[in-house]
N, C-alpha and C positions, 0 to 999 in steps of 0.2 A: 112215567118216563115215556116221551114220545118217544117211539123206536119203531120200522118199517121191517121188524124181520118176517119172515117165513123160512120154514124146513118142515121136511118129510120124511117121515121114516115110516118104511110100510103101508098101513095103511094111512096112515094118520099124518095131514099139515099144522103146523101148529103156526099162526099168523097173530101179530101184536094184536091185543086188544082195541078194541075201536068202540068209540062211545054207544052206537046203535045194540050193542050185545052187552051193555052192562043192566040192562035191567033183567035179560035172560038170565044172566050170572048172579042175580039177586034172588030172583026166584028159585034157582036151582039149588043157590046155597041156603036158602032160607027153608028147604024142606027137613023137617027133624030128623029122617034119618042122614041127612047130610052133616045138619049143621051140631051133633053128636060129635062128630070127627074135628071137630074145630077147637080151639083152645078158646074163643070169645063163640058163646054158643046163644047168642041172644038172635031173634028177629033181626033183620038189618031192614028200615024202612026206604021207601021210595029216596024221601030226599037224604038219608045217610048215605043211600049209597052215589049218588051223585056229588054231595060233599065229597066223599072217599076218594071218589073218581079226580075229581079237581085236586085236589092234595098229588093223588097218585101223578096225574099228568108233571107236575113239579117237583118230582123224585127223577136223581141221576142213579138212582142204585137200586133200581126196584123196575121189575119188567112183565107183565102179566100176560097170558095167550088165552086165546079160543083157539079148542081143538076141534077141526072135521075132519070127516071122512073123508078122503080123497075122490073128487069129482062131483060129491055133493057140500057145496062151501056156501049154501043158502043159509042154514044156520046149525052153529056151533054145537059140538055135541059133549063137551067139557070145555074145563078151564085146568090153567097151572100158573106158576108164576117160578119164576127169579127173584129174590129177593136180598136184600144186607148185602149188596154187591161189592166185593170189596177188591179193585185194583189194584191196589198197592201188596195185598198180599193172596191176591188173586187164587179169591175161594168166594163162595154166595151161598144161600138156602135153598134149599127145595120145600114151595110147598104149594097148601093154598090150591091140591087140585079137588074136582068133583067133575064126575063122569054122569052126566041125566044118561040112565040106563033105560028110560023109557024110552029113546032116541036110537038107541042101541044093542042090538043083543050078542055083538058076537064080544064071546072072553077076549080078555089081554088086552082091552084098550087103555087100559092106567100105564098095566107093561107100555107100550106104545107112546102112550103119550109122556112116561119117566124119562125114556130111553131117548126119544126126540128133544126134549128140553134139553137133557145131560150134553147131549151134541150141540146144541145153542151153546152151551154154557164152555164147552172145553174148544170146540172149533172156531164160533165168532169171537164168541168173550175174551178167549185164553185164558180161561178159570184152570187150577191145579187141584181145587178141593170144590167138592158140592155136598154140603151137608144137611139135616134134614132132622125134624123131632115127628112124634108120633106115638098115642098110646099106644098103650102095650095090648089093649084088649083090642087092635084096629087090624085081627089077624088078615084080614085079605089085602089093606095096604103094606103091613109087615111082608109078606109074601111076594110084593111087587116088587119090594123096595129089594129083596134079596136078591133075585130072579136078574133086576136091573144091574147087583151085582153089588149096590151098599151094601157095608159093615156095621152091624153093632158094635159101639164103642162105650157104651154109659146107660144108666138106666138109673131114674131120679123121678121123686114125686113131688109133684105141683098141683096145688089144690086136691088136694084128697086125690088124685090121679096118678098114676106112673106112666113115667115117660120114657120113649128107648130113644136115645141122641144115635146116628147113623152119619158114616162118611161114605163116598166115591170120590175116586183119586182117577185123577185121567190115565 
């Protein structure tokens, strides 16, 4: 979805993706301890992920960010996204983030970079629900996610895995 947002919360801007940082965001999620956290955990190659990109561009309900540090916006220090947008009953996903921790070392930037989407999503969007899936063994996303102030609602196994379904309500 072409979208021109930016917000800030604390340290952290979160600015719509832009073509020049999807191959960073390829790399970053193609690292194994990343891409363990994902529900499709394969490699994602050069040209998949540029395919994705085009697809993505052509999506009214799907919103993806790079996040920086505030004042160093040279290049992105995670991603997150909006996704399953849904206007009509005005709720979306949260997901889809990965923090390059080599780029960064201070705690709470996932915190940050949750808390900043969530205000995307309740303040521009007028979203009422943000919900969110996540294993269950992903204790330090688990932790974010509560901290940001999501609810466990559900907990279901897919593919040999268990999953915790989580809400936030504005």
């Amino acid at each position: 979805m072409r979208s021109n947002f930016q917000h800030k919360f604390e340290d952290i801007i979160l600015k719509s993706l832009e073509q020049k940082n999807i191959e960073d965001l390829r790399i970053l999620r193609n690292k194994k301890e990343n891409r363990k956290c994902f529900i499709y955990q394969n490699e994602i190659t050069r040209e998949e992920q540029e395919k994705w990109y085009k697809n993505y561009l052509k999506k009214e309900n799907d919103i993806m960010f790079s996040a920086f540090i505030s004042g160093v916006l040279e290049k992105p220090i995670g991603y997150a996204a909006l996704y399953n947008i849904d206007k009509s009953s005005k709720k979306c996903e949260f997901g889809r983030i990965v923090v390059d921790k080599s780029r960064i070392s201070k705690k709470g930037i996932g915190y940050q970079i949750t808390k900043c989407l969530c205000e995307i999503g309740f303040e521009k969007l007028g979203l009422e629900l943000i919900y969110l899936e996540v294993f269950s063994d992903n204790i330090p996303a688990i932790k974010t996610y509560l901290k940001a102030g999501f609810v466990e609602k559900n907990r279901y196994e897919k593919e040999g895995k268990e999953i915790i379904y989580m809400e936030l309500y504005k």
